[in-house]
Residue frames as a rotation matrix with the C-alpha (Angstrom) as fourth column:
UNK 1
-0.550 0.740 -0.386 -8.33
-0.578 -0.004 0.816 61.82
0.602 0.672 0.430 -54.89
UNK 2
-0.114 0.329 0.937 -11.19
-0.891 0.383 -0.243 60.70
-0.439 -0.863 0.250 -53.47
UNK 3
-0.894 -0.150 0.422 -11.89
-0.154 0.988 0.025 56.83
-0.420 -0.043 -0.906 -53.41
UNK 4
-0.346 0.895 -0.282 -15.09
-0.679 -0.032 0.733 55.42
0.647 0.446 0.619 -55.39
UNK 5
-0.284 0.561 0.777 -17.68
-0.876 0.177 -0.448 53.89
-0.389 -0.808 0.442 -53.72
UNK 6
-0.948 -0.207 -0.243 -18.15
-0.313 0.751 0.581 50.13
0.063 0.627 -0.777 -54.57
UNK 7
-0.001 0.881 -0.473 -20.98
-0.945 0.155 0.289 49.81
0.328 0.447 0.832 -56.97
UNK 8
-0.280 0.125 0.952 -22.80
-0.297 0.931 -0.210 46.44
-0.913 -0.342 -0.224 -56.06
UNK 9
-0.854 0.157 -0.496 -23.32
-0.419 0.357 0.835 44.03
0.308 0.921 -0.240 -59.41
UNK 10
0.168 0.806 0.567 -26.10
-0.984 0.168 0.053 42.14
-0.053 -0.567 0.822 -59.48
UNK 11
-0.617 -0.534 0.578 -25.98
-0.369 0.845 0.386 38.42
-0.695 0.025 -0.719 -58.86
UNK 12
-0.958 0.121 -0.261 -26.81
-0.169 0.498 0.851 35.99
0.232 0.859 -0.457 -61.44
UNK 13
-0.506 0.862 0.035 -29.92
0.651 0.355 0.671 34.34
0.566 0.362 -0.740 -60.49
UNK 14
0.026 0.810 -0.585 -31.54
0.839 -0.336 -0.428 37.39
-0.543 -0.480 -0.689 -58.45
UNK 15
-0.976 -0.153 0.155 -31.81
0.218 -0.653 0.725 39.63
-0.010 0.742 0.671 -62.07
UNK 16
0.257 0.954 -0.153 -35.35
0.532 -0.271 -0.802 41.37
-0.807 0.125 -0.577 -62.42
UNK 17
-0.555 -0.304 -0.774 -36.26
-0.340 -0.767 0.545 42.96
-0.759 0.566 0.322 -65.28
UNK 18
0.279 0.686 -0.671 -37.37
-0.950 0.095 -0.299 41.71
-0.141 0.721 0.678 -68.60
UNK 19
0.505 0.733 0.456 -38.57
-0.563 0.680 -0.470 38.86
-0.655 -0.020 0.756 -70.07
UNK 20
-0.838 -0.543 -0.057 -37.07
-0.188 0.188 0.964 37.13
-0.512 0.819 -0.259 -73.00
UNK 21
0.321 0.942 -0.095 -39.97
-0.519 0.092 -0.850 37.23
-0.792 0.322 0.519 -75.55
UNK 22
0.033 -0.151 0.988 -40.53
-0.142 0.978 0.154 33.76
-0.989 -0.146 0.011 -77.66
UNK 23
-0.816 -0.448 -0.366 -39.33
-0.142 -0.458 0.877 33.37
-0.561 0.768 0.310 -80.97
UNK 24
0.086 0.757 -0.648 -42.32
-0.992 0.007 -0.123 33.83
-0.088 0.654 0.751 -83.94
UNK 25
0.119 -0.053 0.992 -43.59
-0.023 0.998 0.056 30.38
-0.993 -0.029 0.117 -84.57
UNK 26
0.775 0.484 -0.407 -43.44
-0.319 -0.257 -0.912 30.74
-0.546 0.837 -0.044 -88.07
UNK 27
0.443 -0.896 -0.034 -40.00
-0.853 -0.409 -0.325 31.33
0.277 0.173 -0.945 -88.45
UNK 28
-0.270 -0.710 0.650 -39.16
-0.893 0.437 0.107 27.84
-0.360 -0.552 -0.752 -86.68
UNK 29
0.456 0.343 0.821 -41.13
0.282 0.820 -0.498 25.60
-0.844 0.459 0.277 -89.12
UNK 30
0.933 0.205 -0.298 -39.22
-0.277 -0.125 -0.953 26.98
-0.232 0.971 -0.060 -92.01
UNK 31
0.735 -0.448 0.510 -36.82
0.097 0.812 0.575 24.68
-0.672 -0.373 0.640 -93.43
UNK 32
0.135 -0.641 -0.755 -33.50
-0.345 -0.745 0.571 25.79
-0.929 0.184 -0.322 -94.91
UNK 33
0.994 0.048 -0.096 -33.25
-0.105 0.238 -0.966 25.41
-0.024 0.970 0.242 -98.57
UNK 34
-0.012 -0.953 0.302 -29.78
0.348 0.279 0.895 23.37
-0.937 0.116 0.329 -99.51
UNK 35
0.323 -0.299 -0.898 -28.43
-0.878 -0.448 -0.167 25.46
-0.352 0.842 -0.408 -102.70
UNK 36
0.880 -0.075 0.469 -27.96
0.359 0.751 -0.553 22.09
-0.311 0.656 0.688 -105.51
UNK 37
-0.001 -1.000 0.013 -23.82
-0.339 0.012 0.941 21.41
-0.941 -0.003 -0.339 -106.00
UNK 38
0.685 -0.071 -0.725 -23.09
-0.648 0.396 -0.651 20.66
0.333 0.916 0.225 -109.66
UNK 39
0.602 -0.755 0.261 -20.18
-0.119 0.238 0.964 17.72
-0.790 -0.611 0.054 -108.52
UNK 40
0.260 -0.666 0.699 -18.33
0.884 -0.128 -0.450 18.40
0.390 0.735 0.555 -112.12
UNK 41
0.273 -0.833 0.481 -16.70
-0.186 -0.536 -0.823 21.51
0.944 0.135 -0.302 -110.93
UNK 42
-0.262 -0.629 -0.732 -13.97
0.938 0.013 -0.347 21.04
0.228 -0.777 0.587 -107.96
UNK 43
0.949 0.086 0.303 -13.20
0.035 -0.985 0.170 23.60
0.313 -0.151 -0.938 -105.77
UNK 44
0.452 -0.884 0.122 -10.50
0.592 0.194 -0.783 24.87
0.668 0.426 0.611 -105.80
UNK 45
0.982 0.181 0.049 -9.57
0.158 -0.940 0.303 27.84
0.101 -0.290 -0.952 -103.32
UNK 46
0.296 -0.955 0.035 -6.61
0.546 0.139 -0.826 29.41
0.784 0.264 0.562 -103.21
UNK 47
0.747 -0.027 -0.664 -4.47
0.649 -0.182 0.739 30.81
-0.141 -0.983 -0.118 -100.79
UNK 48
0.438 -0.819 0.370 -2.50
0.396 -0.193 -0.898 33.92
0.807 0.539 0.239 -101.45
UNK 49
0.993 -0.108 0.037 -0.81
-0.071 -0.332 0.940 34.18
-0.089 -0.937 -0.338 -98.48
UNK 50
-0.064 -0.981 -0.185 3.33
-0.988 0.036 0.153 34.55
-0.143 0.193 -0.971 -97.76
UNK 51
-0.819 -0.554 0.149 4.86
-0.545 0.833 0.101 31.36
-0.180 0.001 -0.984 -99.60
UNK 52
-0.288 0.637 0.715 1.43
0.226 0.770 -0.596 30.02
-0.931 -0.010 -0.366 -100.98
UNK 53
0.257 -0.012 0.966 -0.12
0.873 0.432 -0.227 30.90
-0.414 0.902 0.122 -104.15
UNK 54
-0.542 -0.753 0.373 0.79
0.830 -0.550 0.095 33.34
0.133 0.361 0.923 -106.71
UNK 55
-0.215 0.740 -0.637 -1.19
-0.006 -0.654 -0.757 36.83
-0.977 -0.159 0.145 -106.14
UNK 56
0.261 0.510 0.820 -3.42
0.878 0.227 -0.421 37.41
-0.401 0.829 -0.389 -108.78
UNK 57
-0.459 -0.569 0.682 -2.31
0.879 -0.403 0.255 40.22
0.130 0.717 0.685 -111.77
UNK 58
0.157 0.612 -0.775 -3.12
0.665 -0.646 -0.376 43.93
-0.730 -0.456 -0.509 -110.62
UNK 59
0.638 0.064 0.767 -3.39
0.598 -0.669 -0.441 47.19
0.485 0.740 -0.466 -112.36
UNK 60
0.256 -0.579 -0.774 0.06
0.526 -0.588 0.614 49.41
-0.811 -0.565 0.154 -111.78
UNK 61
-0.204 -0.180 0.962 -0.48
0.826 -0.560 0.070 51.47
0.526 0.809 0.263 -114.49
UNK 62
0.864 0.498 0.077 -1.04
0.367 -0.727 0.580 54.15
0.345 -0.473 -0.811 -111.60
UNK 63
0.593 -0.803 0.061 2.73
0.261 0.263 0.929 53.40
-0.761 -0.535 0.366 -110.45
UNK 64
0.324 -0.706 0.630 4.61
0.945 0.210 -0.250 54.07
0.045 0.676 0.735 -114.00
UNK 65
-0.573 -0.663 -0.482 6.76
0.315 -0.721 0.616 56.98
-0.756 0.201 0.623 -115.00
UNK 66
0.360 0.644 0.675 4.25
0.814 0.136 -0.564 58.49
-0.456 0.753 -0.475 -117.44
UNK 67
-0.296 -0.900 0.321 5.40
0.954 -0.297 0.047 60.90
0.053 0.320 0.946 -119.99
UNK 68
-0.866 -0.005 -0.500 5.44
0.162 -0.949 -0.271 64.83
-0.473 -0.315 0.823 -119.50
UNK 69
-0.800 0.596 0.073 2.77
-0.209 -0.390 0.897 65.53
0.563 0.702 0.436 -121.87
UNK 70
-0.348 0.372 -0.860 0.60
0.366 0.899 0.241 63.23
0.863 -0.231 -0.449 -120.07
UNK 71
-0.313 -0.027 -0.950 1.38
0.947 -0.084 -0.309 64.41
-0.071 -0.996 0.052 -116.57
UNK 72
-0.922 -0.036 -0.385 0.82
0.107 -0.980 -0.166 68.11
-0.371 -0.194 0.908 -117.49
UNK 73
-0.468 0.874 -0.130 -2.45
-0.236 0.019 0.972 67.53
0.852 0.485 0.197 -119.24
UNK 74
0.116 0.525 -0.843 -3.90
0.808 0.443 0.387 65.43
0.577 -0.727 -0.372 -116.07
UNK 75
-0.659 0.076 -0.748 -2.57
0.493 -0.708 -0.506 68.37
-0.568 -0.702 0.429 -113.17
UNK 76
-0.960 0.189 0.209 -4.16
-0.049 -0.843 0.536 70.79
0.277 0.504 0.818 -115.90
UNK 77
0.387 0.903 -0.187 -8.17
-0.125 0.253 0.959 68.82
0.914 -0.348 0.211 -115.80
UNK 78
-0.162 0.432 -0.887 -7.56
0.944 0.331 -0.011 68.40
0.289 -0.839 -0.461 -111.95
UNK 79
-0.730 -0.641 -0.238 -6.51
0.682 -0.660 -0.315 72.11
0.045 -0.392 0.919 -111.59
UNK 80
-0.762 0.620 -0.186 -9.14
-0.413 -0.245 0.877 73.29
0.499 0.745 0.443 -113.78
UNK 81
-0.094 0.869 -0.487 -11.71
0.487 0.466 0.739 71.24
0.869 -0.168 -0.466 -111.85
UNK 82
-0.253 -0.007 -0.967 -10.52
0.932 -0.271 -0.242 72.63
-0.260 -0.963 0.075 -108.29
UNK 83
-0.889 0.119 0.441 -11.13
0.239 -0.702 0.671 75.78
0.390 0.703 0.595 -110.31
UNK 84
-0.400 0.887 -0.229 -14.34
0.816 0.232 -0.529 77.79
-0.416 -0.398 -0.817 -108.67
UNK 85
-0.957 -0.255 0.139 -15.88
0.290 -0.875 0.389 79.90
0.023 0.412 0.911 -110.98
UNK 86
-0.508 0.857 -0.081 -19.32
-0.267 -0.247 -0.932 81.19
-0.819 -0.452 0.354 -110.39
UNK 87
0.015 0.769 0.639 -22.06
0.536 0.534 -0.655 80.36
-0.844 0.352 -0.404 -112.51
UNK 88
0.827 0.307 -0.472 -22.89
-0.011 -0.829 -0.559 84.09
-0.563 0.467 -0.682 -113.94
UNK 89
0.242 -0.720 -0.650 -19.04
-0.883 -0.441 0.159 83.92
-0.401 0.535 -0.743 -115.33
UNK 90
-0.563 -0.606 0.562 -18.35
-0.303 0.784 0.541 80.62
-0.769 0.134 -0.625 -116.35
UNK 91
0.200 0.918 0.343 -21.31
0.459 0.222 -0.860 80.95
-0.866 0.329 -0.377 -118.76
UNK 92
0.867 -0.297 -0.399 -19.43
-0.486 -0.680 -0.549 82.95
-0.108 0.670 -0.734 -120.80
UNK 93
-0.154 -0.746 0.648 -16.29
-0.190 0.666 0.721 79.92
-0.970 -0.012 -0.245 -121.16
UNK 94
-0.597 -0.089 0.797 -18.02
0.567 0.655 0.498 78.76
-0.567 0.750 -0.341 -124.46
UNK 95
-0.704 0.161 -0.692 -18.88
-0.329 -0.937 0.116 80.99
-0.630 0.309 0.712 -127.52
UNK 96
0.630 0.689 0.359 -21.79
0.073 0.408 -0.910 80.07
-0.773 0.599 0.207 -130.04
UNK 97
-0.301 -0.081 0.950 -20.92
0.953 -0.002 0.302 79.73
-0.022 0.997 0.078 -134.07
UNK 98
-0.976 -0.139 -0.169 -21.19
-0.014 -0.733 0.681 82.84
-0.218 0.666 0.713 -136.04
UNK 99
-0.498 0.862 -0.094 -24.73
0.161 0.199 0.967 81.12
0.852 0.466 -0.238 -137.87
UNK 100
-0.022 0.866 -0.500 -26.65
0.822 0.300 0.484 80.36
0.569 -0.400 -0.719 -134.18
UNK 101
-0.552 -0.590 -0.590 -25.29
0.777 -0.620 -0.107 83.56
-0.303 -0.517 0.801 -132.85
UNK 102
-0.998 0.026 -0.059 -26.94
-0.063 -0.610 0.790 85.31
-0.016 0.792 0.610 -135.31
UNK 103
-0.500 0.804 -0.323 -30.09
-0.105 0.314 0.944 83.72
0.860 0.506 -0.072 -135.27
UNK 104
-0.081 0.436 -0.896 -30.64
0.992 -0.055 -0.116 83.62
-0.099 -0.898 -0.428 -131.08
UNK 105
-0.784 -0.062 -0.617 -30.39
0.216 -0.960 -0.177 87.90
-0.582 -0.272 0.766 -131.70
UNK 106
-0.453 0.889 0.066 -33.04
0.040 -0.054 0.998 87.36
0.890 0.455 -0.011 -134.94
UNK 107
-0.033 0.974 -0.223 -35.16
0.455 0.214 0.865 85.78
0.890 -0.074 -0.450 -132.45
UNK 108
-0.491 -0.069 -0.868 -34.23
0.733 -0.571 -0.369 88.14
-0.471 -0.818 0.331 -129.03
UNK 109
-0.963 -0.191 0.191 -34.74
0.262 -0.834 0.486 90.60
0.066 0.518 0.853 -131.07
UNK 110
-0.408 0.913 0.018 -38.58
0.382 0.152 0.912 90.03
0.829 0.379 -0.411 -131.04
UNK 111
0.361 0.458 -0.812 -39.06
0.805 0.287 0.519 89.57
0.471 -0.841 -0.265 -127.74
UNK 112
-0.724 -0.639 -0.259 -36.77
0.683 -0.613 -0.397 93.25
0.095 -0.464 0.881 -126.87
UNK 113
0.116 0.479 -0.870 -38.91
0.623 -0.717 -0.312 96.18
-0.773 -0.506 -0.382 -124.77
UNK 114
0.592 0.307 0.745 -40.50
0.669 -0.703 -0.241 98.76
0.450 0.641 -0.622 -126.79
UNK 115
-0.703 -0.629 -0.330 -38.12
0.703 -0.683 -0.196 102.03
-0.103 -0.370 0.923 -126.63
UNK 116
-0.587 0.429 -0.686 -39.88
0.232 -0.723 -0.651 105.54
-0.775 -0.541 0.325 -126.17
UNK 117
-0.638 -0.063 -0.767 -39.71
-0.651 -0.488 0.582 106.36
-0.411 0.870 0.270 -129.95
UNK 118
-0.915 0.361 -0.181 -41.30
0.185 0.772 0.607 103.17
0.359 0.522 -0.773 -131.14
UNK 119
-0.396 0.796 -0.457 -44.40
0.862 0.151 -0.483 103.29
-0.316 -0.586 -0.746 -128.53
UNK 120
-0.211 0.662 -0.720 -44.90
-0.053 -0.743 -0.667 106.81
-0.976 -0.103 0.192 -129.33
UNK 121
-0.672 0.046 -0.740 -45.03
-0.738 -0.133 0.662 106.06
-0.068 0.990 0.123 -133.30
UNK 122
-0.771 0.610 -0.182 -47.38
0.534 0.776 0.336 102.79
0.346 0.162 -0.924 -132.99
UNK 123
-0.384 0.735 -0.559 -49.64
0.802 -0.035 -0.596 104.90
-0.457 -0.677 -0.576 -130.56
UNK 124
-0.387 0.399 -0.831 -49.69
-0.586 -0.803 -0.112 108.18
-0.712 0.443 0.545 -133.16
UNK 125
-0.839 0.034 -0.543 -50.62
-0.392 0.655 0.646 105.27
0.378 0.755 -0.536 -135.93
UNK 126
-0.495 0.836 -0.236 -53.43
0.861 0.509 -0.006 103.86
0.115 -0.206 -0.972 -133.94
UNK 127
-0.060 0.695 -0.716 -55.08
0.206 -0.694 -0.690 107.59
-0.977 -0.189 -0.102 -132.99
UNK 128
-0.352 0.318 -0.880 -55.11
-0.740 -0.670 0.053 108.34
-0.573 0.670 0.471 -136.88
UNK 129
-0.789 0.489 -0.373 -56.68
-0.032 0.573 0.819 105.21
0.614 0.658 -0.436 -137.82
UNK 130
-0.215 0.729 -0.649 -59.29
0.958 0.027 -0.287 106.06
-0.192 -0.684 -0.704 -135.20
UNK 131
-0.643 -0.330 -0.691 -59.39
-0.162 -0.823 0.545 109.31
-0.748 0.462 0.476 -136.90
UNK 132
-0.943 -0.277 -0.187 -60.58
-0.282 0.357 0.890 107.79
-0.179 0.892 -0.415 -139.57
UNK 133
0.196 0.842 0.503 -63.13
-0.971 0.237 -0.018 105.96
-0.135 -0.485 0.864 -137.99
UNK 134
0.084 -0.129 -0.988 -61.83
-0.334 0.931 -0.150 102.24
0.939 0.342 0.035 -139.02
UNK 135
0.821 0.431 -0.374 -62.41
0.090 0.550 0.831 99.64
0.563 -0.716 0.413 -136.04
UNK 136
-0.100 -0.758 0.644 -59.75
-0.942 -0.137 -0.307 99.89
0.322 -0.637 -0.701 -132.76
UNK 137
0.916 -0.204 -0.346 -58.03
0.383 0.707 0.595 96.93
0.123 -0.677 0.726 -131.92
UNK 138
0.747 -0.527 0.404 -55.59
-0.629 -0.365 0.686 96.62
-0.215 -0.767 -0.604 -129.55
UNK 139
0.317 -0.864 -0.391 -52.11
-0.855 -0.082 -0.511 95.98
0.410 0.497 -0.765 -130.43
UNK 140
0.651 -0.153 -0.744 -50.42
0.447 0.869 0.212 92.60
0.613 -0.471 0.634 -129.52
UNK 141
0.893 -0.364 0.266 -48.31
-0.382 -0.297 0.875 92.98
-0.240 -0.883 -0.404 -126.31
């Protein structure tokens, strides 16, 4: 391999370059605010290091032996979550009631596309009341 070439450093006091730019004057006339000590409470700190104080009480309810029911219910809601079902099908997971079931088709029902038969019976119904001569209005849409 070949050998590098030794990089000169520069020396301390022949640095060029920038400037150091002076600090906001503002900023040096403001005097730190001392936070007021109540001197009724001690401190106290503790140390829970090896062979000093006691550690403080944790949650190992993550650590226990939990019973079967339990454990098979929890894999089930994680399984179930890892679970990817698409939108379009997973809409269909939960069923209405019988009553609102009934009543979202009442009101579809309104709102459903004229079939051939219908259109051509409303439209022989409007030419024979024009027939008649009684005023033409146009059907709601």
């Amino acid at each position: 391999m070949p050998a590098k070439p030794a990089v000169k450093k520069p020396t301390k006091g022949g640095k060029k370059g920038k400037s150091k730019v002076a600090a906001a004057p503002l900023k040096s006339k403001v005097a730190d605010v001392k936070k007021v000590v109540n001197p009724l409470f001690e401190k106290r700190p503790k140390n829970f290091g090896i062979g000093q104080n006691i550690q403080p009480k944790r949650d190992l309810t993550r650590f226990l032996r939990w019973p079967r029911y339990i454990r098979l219910q929890r894999q089930k809601a994680i399984l179930l979550k890892r679970l990817k079902v698409p939108p379009s099908i997973n809409q269909f997971s939960s069923t209405l009631d019988r009553q609102t079931a009934s009543q979202l088709f009442k009101l579809l029902d309104k709102y459903r596309p004229e079939n051939k038969k219908d259109r051509r019976a409303r439209l022989v119904q409007r030419a024979k009341e024009r027939a008649e001569g009684k005023p033409d209005q146009p059907t709601k849409r």
